[in-house]
PDBQT receptor file of N, H, CA, C and O in Angstrom, charges set to zero:
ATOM      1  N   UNK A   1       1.448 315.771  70.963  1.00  0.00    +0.000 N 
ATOM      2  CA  UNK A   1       1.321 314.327  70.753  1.00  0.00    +0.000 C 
ATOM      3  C   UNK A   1       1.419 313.570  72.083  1.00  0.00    +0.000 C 
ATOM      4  O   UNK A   1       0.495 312.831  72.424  1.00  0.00    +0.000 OA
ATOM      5  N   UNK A   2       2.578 313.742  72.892  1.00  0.00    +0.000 N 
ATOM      6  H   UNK A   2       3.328 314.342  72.615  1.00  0.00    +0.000 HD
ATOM      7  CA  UNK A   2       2.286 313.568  74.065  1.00  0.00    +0.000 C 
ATOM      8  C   UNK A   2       0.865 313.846  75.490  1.00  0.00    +0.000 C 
ATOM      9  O   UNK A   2       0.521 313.083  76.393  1.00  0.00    +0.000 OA
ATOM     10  N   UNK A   3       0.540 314.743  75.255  1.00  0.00    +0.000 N 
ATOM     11  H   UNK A   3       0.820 315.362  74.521  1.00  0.00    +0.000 HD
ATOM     12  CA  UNK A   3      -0.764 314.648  75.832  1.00  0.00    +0.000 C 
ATOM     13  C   UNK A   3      -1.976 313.797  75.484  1.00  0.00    +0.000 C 
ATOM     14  O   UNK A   3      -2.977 313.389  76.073  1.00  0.00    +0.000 OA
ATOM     15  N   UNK A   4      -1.317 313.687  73.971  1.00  0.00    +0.000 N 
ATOM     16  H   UNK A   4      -0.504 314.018  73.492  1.00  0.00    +0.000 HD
ATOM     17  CA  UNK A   4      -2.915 312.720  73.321  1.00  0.00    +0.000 C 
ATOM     18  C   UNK A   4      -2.647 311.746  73.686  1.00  0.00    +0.000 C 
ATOM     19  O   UNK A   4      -3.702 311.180  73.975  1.00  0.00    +0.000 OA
ATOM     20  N   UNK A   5      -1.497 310.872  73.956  1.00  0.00    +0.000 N 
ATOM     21  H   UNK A   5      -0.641 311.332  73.721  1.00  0.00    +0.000 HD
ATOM     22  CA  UNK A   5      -1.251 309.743  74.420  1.00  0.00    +0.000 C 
ATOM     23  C   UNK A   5      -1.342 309.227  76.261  1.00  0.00    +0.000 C 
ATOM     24  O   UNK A   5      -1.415 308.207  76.946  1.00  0.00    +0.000 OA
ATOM     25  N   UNK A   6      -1.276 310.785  76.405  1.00  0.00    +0.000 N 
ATOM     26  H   UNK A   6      -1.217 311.613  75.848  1.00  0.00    +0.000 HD
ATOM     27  CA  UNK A   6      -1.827 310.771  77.640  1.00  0.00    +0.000 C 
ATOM     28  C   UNK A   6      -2.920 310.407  78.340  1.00  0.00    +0.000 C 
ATOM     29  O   UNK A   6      -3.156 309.793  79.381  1.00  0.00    +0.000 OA
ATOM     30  N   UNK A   7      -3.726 311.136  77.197  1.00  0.00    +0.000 N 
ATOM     31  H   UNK A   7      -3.535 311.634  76.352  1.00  0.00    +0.000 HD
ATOM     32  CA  UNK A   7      -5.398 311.166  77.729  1.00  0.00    +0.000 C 
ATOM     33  C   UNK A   7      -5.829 309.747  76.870  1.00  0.00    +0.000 C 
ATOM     34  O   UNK A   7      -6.813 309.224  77.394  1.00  0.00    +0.000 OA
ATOM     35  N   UNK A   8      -5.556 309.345  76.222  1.00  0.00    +0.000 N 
ATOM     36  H   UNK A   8      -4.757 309.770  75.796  1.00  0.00    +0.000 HD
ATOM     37  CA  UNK A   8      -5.459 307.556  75.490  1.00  0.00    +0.000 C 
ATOM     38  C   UNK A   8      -5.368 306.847  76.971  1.00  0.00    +0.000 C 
ATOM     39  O   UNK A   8      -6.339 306.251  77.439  1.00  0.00    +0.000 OA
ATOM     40  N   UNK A   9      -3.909 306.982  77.783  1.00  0.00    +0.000 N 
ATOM     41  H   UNK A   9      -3.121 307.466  77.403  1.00  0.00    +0.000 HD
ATOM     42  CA  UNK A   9      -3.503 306.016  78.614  1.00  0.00    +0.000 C 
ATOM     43  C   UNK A   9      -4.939 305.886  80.273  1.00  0.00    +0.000 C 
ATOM     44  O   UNK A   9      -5.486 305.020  80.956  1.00  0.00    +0.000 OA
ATOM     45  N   UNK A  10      -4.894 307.552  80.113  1.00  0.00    +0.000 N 
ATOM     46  H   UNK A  10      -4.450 308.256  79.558  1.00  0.00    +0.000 HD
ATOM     47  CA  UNK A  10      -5.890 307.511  81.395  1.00  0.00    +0.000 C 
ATOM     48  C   UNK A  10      -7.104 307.143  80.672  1.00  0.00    +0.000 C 
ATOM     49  O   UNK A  10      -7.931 306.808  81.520  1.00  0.00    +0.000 OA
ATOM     50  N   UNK A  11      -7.570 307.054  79.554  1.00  0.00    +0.000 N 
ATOM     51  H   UNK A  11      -6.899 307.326  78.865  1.00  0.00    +0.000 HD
ATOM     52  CA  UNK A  11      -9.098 306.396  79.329  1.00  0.00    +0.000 C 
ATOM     53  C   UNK A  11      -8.765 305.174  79.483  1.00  0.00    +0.000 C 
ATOM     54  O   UNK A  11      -9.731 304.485  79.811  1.00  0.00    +0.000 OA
ATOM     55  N   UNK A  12      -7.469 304.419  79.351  1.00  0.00    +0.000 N 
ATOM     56  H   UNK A  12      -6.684 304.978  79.084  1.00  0.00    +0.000 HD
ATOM     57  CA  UNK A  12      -7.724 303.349  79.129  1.00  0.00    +0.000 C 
ATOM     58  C   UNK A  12      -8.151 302.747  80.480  1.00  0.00    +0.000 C 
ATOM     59  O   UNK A  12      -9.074 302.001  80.808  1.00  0.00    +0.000 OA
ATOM     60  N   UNK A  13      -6.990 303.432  81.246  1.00  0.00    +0.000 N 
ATOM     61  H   UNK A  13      -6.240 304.038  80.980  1.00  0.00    +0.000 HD
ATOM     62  CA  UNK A  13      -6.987 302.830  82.658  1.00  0.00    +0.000 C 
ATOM     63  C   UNK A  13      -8.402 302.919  83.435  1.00  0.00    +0.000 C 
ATOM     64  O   UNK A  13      -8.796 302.014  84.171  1.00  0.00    +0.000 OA
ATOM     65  N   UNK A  14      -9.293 304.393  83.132  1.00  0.00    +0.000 N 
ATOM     66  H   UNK A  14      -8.972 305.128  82.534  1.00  0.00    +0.000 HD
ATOM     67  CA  UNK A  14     -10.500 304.267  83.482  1.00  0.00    +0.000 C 
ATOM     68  C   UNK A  14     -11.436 303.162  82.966  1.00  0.00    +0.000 C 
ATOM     69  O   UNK A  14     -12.436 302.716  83.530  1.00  0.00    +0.000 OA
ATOM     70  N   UNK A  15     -10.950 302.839  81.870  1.00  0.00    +0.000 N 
ATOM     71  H   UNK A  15     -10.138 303.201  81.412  1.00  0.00    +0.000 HD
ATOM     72  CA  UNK A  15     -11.918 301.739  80.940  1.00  0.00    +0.000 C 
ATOM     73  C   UNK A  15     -11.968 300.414  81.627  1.00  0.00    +0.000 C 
ATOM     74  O   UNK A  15     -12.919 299.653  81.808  1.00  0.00    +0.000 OA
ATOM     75  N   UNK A  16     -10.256 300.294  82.085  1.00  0.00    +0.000 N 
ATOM     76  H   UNK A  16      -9.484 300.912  81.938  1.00  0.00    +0.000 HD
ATOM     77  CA  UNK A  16     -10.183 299.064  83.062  1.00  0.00    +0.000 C 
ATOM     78  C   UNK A  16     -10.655 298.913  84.281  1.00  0.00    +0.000 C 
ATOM     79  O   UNK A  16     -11.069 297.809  84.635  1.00  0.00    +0.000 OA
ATOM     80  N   UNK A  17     -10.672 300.104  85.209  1.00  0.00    +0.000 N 
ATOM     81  H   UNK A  17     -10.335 301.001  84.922  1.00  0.00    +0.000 HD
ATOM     82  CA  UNK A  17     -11.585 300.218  86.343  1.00  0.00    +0.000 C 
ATOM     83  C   UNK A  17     -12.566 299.812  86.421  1.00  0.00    +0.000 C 
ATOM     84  O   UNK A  17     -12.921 298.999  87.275  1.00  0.00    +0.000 OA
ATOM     85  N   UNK A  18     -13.531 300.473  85.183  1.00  0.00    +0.000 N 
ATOM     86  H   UNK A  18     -13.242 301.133  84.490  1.00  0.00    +0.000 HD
ATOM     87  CA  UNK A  18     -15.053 300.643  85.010  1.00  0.00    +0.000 C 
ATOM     88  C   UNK A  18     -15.024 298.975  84.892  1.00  0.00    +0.000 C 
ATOM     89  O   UNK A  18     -15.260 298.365  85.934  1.00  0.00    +0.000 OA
ATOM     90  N   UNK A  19     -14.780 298.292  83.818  1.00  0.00    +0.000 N 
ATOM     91  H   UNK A  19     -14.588 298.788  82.971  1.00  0.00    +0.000 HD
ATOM     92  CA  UNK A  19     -14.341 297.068  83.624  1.00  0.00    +0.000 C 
ATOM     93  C   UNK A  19     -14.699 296.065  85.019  1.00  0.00    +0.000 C 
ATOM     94  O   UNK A  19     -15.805 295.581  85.259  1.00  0.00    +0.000 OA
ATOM     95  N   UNK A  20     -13.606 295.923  85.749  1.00  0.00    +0.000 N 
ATOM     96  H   UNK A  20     -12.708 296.317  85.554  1.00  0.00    +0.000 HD
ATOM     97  CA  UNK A  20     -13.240 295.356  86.798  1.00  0.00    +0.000 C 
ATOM     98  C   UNK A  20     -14.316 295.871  88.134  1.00  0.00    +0.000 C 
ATOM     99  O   UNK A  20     -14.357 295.332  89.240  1.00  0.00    +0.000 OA
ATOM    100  N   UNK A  21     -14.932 296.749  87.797  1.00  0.00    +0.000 N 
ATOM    101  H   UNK A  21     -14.899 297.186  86.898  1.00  0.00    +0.000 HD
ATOM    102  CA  UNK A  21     -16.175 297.224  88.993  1.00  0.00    +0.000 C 
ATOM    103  C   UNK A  21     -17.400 296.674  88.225  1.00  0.00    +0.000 C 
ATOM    104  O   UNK A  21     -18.215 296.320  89.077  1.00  0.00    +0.000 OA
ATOM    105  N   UNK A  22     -17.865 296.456  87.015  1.00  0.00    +0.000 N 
ATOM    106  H   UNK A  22     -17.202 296.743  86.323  1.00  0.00    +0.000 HD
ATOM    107  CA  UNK A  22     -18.424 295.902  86.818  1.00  0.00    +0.000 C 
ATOM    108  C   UNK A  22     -19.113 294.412  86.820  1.00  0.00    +0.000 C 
ATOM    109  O   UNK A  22     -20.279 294.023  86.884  1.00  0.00    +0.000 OA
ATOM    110  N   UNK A  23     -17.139 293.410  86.663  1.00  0.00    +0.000 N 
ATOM    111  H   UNK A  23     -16.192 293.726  86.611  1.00  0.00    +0.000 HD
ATOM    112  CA  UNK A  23     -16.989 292.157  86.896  1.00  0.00    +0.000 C 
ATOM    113  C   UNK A  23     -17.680 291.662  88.318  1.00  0.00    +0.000 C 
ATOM    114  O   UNK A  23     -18.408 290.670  88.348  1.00  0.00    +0.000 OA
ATOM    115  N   UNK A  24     -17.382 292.447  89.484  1.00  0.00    +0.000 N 
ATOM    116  H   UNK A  24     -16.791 293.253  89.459  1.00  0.00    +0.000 HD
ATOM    117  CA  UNK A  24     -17.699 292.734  91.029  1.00  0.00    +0.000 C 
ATOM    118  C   UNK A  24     -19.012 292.707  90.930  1.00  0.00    +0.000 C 
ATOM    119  O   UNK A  24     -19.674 291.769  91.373  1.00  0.00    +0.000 OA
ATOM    120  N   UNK A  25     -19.517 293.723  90.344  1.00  0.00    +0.000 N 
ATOM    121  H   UNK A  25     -18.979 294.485  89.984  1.00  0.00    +0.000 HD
ATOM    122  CA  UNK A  25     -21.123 293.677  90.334  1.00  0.00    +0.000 C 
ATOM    123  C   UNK A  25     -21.409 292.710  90.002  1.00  0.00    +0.000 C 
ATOM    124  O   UNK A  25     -21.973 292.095  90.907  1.00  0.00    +0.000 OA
ATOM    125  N   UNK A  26     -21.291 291.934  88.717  1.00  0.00    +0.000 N 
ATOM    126  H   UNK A  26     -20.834 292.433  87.982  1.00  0.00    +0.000 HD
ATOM    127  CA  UNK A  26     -22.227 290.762  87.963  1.00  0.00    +0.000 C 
ATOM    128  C   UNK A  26     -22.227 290.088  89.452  1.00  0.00    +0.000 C 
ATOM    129  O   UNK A  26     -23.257 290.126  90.125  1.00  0.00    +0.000 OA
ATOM    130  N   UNK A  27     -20.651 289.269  90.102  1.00  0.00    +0.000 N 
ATOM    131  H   UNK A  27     -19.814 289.238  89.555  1.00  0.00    +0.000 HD
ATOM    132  CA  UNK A  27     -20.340 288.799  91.051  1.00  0.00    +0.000 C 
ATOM    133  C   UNK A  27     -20.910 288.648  92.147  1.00  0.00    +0.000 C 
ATOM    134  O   UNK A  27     -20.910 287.655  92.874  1.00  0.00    +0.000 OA
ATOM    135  N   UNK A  28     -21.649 290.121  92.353  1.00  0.00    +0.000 N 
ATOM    136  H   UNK A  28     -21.649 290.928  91.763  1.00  0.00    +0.000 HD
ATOM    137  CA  UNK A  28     -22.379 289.961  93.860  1.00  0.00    +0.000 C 
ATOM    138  C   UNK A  28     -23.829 289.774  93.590  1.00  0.00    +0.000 C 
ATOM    139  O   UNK A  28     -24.637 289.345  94.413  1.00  0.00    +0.000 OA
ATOM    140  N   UNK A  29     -24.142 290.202  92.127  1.00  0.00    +0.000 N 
ATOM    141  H   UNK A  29     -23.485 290.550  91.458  1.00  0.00    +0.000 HD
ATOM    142  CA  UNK A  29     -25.506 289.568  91.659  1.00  0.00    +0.000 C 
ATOM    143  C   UNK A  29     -25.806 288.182  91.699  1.00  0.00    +0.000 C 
ATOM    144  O   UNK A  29     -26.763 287.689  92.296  1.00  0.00    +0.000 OA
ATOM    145  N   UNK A  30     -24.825 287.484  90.945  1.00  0.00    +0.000 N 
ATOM    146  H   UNK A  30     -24.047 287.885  90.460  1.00  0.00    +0.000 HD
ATOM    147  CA  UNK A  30     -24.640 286.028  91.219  1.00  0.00    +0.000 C 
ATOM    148  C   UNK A  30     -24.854 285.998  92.441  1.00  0.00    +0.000 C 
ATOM    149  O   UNK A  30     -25.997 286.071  92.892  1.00  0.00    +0.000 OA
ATOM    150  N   UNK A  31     -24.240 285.932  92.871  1.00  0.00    +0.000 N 
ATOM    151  H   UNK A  31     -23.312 285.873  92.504  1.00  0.00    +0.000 HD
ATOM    152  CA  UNK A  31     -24.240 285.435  94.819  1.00  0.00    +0.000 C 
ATOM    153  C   UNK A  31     -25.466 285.679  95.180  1.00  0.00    +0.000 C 
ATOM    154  O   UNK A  31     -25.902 284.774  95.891  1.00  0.00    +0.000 OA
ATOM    155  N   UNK A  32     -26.604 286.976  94.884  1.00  0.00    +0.000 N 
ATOM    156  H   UNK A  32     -26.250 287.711  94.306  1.00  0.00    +0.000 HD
ATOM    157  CA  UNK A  32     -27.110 287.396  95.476  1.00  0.00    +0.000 C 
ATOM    158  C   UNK A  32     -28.479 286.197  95.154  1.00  0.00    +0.000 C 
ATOM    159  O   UNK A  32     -29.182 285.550  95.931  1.00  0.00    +0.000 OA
ATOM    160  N   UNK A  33     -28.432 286.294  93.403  1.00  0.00    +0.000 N 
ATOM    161  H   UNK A  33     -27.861 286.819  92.772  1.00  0.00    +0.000 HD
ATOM    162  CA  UNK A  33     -29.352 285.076  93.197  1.00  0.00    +0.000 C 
ATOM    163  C   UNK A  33     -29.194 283.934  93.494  1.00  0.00    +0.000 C 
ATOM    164  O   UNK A  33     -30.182 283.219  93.659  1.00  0.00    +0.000 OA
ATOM    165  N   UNK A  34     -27.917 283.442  93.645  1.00  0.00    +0.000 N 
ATOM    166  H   UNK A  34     -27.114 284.023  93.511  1.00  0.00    +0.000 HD
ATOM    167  CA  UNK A  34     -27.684 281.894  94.630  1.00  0.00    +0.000 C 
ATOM    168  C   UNK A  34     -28.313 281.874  96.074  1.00  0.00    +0.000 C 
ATOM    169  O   UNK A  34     -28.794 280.915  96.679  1.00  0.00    +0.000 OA
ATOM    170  N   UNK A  35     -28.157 283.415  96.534  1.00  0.00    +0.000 N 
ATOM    171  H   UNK A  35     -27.766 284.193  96.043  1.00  0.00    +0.000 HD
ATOM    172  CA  UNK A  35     -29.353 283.243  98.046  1.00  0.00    +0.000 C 
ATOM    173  C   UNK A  35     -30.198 282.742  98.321  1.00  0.00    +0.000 C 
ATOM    174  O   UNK A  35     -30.554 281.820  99.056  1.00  0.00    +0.000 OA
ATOM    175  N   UNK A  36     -30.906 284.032  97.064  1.00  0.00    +0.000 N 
ATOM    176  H   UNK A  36     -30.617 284.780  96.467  1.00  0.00    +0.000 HD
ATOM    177  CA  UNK A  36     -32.308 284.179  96.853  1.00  0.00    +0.000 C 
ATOM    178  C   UNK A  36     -32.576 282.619  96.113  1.00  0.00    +0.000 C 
ATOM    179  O   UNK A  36     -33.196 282.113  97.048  1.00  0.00    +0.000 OA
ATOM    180  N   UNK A  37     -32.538 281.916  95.431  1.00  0.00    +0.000 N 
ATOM    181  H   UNK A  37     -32.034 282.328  94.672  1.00  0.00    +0.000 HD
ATOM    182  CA  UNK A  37     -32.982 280.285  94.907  1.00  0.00    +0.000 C 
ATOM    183  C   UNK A  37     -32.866 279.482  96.408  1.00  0.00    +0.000 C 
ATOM    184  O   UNK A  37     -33.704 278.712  96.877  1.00  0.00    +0.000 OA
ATOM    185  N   UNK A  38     -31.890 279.794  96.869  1.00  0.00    +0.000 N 
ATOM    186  H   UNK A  38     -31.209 280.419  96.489  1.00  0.00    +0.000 HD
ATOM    187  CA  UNK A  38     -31.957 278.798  98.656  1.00  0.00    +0.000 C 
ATOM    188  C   UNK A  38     -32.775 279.196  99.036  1.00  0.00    +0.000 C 
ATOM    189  O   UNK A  38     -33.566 278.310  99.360  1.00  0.00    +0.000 OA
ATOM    190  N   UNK A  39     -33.236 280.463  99.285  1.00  0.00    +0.000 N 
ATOM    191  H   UNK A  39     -32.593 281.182  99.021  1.00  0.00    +0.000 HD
ATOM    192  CA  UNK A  39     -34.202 280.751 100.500  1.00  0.00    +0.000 C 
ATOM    193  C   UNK A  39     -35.566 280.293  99.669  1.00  0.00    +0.000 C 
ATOM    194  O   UNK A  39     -36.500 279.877 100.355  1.00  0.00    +0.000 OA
ATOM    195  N   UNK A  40     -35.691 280.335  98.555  1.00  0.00    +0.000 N 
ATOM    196  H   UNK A  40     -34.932 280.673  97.998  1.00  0.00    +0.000 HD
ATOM    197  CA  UNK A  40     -36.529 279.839  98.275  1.00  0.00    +0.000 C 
ATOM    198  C   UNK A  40     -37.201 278.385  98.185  1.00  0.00    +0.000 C 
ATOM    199  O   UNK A  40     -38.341 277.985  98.421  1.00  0.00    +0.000 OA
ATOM    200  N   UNK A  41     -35.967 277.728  97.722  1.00  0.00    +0.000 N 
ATOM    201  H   UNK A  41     -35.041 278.053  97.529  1.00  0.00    +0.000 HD
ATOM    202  CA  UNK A  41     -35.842 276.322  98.345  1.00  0.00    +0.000 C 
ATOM    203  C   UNK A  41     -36.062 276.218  99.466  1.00  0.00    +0.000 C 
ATOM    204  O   UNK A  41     -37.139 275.644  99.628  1.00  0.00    +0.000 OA
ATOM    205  N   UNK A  42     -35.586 276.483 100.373  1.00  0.00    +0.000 N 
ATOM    206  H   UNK A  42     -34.711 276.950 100.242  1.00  0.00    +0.000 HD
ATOM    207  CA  UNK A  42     -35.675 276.441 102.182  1.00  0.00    +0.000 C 
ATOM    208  C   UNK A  42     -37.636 276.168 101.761  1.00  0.00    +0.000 C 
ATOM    209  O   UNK A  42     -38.285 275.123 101.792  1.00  0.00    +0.000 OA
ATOM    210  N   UNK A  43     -38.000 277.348 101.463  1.00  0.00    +0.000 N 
ATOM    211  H   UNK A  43     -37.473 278.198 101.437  1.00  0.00    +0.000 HD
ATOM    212  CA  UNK A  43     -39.262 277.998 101.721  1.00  0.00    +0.000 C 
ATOM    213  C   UNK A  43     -40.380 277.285 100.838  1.00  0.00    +0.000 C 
ATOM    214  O   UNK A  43     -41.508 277.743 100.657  1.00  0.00    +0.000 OA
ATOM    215  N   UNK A  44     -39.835 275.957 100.259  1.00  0.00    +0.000 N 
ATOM    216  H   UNK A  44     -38.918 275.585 100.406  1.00  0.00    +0.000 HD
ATOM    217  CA  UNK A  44     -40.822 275.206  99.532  1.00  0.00    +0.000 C 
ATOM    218  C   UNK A  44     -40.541 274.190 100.811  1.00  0.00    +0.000 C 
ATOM    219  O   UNK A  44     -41.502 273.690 101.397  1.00  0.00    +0.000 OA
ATOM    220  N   UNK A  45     -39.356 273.945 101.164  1.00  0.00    +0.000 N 
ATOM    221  H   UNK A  45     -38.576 274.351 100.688  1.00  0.00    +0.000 HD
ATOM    222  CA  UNK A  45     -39.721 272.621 101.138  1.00  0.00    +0.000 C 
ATOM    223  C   UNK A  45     -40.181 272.836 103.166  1.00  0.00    +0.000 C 
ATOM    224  O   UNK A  45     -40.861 271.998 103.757  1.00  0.00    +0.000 OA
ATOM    225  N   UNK A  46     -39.697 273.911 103.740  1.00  0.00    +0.000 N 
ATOM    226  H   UNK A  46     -39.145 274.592 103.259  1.00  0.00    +0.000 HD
ATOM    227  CA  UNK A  46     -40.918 274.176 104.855  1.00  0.00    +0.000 C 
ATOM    228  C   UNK A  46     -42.618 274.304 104.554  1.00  0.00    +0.000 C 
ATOM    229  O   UNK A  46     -43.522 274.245 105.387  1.00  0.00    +0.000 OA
ATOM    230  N   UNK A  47     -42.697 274.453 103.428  1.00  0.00    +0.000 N 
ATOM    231  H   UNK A  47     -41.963 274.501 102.750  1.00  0.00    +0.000 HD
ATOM    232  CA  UNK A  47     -44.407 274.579 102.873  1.00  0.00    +0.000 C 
ATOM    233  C   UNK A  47     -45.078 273.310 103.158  1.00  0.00    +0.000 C 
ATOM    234  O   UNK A  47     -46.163 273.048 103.679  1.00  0.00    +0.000 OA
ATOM    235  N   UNK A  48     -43.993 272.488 102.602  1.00  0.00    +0.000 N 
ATOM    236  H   UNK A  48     -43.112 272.701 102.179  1.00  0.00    +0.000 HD
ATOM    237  CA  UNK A  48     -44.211 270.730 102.651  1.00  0.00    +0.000 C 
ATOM    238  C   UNK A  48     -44.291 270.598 104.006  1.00  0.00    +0.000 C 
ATOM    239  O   UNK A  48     -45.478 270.461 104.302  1.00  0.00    +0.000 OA
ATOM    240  N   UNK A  49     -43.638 270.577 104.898  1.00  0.00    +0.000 N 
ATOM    241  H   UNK A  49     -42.674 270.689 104.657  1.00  0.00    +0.000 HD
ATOM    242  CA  UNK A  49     -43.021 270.416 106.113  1.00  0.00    +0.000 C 
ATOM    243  C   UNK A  49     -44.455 270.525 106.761  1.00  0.00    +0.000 C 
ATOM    244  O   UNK A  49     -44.975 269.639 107.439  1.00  0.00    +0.000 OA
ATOM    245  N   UNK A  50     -45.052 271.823 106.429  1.00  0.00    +0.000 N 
ATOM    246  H   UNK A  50     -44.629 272.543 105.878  1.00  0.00    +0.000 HD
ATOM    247  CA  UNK A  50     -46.426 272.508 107.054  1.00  0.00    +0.000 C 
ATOM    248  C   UNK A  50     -47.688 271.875 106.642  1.00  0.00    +0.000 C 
ATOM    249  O   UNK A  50     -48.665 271.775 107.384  1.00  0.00    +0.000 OA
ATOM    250  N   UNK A  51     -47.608 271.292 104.972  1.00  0.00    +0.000 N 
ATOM    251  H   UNK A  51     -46.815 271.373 104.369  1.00  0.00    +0.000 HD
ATOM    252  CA  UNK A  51     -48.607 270.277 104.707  1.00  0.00    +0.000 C 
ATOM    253  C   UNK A  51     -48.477 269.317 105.622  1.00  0.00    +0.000 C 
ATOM    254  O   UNK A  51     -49.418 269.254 106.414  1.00  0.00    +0.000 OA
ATOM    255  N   UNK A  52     -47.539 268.484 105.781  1.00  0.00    +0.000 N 
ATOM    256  H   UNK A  52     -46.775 268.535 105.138  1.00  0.00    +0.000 HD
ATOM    257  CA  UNK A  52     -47.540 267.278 105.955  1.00  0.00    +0.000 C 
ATOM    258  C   UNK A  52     -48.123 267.179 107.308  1.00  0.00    +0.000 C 
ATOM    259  O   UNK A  52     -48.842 266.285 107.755  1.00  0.00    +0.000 OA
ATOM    260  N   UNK A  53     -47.634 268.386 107.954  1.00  0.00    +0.000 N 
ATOM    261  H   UNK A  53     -47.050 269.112 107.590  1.00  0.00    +0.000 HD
ATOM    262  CA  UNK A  53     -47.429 268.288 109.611  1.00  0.00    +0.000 C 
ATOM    263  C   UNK A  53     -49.686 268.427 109.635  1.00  0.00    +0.000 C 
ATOM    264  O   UNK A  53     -50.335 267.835 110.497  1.00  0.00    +0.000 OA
ATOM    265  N   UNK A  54     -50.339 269.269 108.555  1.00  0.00    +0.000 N 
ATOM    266  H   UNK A  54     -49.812 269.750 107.855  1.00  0.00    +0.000 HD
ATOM    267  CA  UNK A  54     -51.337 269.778 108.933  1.00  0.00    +0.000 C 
ATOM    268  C   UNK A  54     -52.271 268.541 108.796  1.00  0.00    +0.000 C 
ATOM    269  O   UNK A  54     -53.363 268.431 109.355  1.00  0.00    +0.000 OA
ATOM    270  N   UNK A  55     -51.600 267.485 107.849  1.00  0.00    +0.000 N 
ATOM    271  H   UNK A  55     -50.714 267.574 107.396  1.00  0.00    +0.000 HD
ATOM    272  CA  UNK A  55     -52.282 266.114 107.599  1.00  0.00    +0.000 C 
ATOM    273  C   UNK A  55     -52.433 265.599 108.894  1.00  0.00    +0.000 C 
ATOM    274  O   UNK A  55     -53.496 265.400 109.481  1.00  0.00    +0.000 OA
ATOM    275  N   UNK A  56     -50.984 265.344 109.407  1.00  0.00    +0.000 N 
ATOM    276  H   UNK A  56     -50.120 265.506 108.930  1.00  0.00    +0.000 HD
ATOM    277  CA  UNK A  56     -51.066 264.918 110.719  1.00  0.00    +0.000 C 
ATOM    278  C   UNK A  56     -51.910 264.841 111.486  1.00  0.00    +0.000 C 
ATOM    279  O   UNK A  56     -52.615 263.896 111.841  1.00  0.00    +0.000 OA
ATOM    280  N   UNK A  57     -51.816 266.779 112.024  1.00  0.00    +0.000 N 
ATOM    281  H   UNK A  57     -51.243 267.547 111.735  1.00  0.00    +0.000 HD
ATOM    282  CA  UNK A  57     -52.832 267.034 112.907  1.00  0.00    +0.000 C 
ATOM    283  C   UNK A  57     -54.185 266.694 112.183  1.00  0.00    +0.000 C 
ATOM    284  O   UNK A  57     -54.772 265.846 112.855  1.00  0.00    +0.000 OA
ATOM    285  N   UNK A  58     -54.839 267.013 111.151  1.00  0.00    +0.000 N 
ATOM    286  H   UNK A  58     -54.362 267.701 110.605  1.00  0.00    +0.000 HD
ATOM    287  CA  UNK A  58     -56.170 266.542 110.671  1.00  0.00    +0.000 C 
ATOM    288  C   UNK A  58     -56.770 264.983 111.280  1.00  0.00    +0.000 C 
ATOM    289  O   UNK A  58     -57.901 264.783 111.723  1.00  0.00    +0.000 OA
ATOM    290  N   UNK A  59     -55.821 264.132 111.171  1.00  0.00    +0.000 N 
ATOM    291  H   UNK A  59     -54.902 264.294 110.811  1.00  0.00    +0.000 HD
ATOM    292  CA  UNK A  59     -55.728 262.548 111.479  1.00  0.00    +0.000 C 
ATOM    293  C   UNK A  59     -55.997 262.741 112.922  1.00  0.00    +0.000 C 
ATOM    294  O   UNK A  59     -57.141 262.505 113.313  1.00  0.00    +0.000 OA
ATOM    295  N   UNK A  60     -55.063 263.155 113.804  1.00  0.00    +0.000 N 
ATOM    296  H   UNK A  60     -54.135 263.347 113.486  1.00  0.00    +0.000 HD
ATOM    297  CA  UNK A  60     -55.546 262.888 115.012  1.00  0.00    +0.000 C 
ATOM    298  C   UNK A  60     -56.408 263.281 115.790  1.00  0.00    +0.000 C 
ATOM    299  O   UNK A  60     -56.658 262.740 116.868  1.00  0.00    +0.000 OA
ATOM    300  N   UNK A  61     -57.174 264.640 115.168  1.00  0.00    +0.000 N 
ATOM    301  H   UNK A  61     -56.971 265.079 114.293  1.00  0.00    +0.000 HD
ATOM    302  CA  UNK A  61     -58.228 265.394 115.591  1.00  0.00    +0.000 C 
ATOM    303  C   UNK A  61     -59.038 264.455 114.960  1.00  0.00    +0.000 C 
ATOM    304  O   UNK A  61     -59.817 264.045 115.820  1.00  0.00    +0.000 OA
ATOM    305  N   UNK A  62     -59.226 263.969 114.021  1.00  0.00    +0.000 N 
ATOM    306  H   UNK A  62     -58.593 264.302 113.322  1.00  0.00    +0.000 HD
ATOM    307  CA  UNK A  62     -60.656 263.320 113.276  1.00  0.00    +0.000 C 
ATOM    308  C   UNK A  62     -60.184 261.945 113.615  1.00  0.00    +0.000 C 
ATOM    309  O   UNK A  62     -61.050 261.153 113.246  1.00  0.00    +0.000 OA
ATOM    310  N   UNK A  63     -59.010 261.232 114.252  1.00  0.00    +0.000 N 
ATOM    311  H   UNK A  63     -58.306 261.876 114.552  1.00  0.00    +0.000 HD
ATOM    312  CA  UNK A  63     -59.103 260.140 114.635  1.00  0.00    +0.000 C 
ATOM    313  C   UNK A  63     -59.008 260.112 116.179  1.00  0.00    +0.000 C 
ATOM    314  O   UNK A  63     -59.084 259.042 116.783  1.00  0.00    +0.000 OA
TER     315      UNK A  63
């Protein structure tokens, strides 16, 4: 009986590991997609940056 309660206590504790390494993961996923949406942001609004600038130049070459 004692051993069964044994091998109960160490699943559990593995259960909590697995658990808590998992929490970590979601965690660095998050983060990872909060990057990735900035850099993407960054990367629209330099797109703009590159329109606007190409208007520019269009204007002063044709003006």
């Amino acid at each position: 009986m004692k051993i069964f309660i044994r091998c109960i206590k160490t699943l559990a504790g593995r259960a909590k590991t697995l658990v808590s390494r998992a929490k970590t993961l979601i965690g660095s996923v998050k983060i990872l997609m909060g990057s990735i949406k900035t850099l993407v942001s960054r990367a629209k609004i330099l797109a703009r940056r590159a329109k606007t600038l190409a208007c520019y130049s269009k204007r002063i070459i044709s003006g």
